[in-house]
N, C-alpha and C positions, 0 to 999 in steps of 0.2 A: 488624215486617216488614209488618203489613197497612197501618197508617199510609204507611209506604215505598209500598206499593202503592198506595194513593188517593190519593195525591199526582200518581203518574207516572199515573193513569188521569185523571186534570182536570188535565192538562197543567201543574204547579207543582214536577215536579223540574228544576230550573233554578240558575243558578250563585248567585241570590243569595237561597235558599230560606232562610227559618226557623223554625226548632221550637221549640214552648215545652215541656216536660214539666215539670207539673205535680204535686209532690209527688215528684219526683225524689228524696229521701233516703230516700225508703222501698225497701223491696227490688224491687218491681216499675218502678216510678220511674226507680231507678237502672239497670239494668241496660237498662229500654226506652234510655236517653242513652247510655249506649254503643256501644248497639247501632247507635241513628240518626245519633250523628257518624262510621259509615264510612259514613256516605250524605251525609252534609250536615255542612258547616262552620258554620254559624252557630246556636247553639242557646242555650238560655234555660233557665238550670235554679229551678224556682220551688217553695219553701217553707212553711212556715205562720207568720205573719205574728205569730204570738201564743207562737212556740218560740226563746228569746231565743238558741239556739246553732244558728237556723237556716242564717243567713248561712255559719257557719265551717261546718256541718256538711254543705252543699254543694258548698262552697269545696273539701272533699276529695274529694270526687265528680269537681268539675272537674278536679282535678289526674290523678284515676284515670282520667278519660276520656283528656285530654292523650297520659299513658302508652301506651294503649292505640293511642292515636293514633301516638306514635312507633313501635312494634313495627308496626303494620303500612305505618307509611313502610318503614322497614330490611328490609320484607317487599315492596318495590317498588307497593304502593297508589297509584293515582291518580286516586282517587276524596275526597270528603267531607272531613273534618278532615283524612286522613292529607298529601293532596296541600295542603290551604293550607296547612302546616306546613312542607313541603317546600320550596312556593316564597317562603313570607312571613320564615320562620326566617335571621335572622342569626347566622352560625356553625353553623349544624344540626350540624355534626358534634362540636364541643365539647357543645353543649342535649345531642346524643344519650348523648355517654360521661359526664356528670353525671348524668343521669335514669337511666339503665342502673345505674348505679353505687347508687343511692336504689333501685331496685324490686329489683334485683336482691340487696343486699346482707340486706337486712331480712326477716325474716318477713313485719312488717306494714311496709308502706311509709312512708314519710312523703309523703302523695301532695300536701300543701298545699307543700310545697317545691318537688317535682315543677312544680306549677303556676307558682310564684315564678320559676322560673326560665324557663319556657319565655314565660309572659308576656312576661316583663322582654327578651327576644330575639323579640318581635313588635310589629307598627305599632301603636296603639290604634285604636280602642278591638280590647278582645280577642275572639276569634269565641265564645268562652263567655261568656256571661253569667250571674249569677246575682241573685237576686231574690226578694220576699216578697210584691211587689207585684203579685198575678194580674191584678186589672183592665189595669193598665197596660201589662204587658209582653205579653198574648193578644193585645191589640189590633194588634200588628204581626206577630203572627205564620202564616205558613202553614197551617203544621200544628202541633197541641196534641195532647198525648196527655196525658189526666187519669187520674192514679191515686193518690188521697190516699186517709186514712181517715179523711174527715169522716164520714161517713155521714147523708149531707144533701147534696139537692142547692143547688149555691149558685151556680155558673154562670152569669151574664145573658145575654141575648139579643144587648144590646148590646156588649158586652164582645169580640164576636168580629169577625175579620177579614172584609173582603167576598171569598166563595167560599174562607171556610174550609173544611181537612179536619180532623175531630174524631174523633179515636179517645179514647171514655169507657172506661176499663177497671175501673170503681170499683163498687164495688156495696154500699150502693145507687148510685146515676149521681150523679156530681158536676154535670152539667148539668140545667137547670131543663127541664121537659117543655116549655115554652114556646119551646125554644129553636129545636124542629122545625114548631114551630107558625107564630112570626113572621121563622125566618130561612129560606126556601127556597133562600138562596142557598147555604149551610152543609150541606157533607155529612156528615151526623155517622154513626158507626157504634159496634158493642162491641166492646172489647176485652178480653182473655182467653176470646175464642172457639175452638174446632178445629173442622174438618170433619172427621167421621169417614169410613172407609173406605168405609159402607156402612151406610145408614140403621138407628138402633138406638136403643130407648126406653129408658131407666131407670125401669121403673113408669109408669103407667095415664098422667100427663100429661109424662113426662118432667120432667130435672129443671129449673127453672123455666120451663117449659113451653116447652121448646127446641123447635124444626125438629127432626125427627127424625135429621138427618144433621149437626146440630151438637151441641155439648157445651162445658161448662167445660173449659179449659186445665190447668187443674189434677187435674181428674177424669184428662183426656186423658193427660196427664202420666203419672198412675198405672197406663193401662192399658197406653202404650208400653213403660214400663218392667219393665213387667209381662210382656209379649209378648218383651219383649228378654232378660228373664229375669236381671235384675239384681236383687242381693239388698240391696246397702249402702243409704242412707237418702240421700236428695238433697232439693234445696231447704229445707235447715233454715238458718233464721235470717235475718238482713234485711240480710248481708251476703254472700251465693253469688257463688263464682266466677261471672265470665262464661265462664271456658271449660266451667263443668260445664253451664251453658244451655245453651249452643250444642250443647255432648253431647247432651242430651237433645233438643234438636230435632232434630238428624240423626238421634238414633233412630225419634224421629216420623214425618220423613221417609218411612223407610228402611219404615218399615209403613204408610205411604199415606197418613197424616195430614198435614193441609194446612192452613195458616192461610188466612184467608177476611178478608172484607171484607161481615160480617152485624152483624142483632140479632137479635133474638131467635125472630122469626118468621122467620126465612132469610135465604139469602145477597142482597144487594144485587144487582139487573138495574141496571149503571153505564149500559148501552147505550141502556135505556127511559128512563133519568131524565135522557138528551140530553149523556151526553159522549163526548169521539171515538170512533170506534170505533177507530184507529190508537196511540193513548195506551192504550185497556185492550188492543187485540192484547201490546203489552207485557209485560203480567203472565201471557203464556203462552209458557213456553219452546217448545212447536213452532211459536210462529207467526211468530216472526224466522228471517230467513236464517242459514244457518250463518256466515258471516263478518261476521255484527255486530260479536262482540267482539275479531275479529282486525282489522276495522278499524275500533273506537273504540279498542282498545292497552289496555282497561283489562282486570283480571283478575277472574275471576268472584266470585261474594258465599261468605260461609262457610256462606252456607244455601241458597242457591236460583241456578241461573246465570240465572236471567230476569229481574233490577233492575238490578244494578250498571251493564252496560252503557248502561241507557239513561238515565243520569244527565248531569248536567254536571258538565265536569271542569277544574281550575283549569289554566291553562296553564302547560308547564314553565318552570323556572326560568331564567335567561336569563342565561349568565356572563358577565363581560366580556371 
């Protein structure tokens, strides 16, 4: 979601936006790709180069995004993946009763089918791509969001796009400390940040010596659910529902907790580092007029109504 947000605050949500995530088949990875194709159609999902089942073990990713993609076309989306599928898909309606028929029927889906097929009923090249090659494929992209578990930064300076946005969510940072030093052009930020409700230390420096009014994502995690007064066990294992995310950040939500667009010394001022002020008005819901999103036509995010609107949206389909 922050990613989404430093995008549309440097003026780069636009119709032919691309995201690379980086380490995509891990759990964090993954679900960031999900998340970011109902924003954006063109994505790049990239793996470790030295894990010989990385290629296939994406390949299912892409298929699971796809899916995800369908269900919220047949939910009237027109925004991100779901609208290029809408208007690139030949036969949508047959791709949709196959696919439904695969995710629906199975416990575990076969989501590399999924893919097969929805491919095979679009123009080339396909708007997912997948890949092991990080140098090459970062280099065109927008926006990256890195979340591997090398634990080592290994990110070049040159490797990035000009007036990339970087969401590092790795710890330690997949990006080389250089990379703030020789690209000023490159907005980079962390990822698995929160802003808390109200400024609060964990011990004498906080935990890694955070802003007092941010915290890990996962600490975060623990305490909404905590607050929410939920007792079952969430986020186990490296393959979580995307709808139990999305639960837990409406409960985040719902108790004041806010994703942000920081590192580790505090939230980012986008206004003093010279971009629009009308791009980050954006990323605050009172600061759009009430009929923004009655007349852009599109419907609001599953997490926040202040993005979706201000995206770019593929033009409807055009029957003969």
């Amino acid at each position: 979601e922050s990613l989404h947000k430093a995008l549309l605050a440097t003026g780069q949500c636009r119709l032919d936006t691309r995201v690379a995530v980086i380490g995509a088949s891990g759990s964090v990875g993954r679900l960031a790709a999900i998340h970011l194709a109902g924003y954006y159609a063109s994505l790049v999902l990239v793996g470790n180069s030295a894990n010989a089942q990385a290629i296939d073990q994406l390949g299912e990713i892409a298929g699971e995004i796809y899916a995800q993609a369908l269900h919220q076309m047949q939910r009237g989306s027109t925004v991100g993946l779901a609208q290029y599928l809408r208007v690139h898909l030949s036969e949508p309606m047959s791709v949709v009763a196959h696919c439904n028929q695969i995710v629906l029927r199975d416990e575990a889906p076969d989501y590399r089918a999924v893919r097969r097929i929805v491919e095979s009923h679009l123009p080339c090249p396909a708007p997912i791509e997948v890949s092991v090659d990080i140098e090459q494929v970062i280099r065109n992209a927008h926006g990256v969001l890195s979340a591997t578990s090398v634990g080592k930064s290994f990110i070049e300076p040159g490797w990035l796009k000009d007036a990339a946005v970087v969401c590092d969510a790795a710890r330690p940072p997949d990006l080389k400390a250089s990379v703030r030093e020789e690209r000023p052009d490159v907005l980079v930020f962390e990822g698995g940040v929160v802003k808390f409700v109200e400024p609060y230390k964990f011990g004498r420096a906080n935990i890694l010596c955070f802003d007092q009014s941010l915290n890990l994502a996962c600490l975060s995690e623990t305490v909404a659910l905590s607050m929410s007064g939920v007792k079952q066990s969430y986020s186990l294992g490296n393959r979580i529902p995307y709808e139990q995310a999305m639960r837990i950040f409406r409960l985040a939500l719902s108790h004041g907790f806010a994703d942000c667009i920081a590192t580790t010394e505090g939230e980012l001022d986008l206004q003093a580092m010279g971009f629009a002020e009308k791009n980050i008005a954006n990323l605050t819901p009172g600061a759009r007029k009430p009929s923004t999103a009655a007349r852009c036509g599109a419907p609001t995010s599953p997490t926040t109504a202040c993005c979706s609107t201000a995206c770019w949206r593929w033009p409807a389909r055009r029957h003969a």
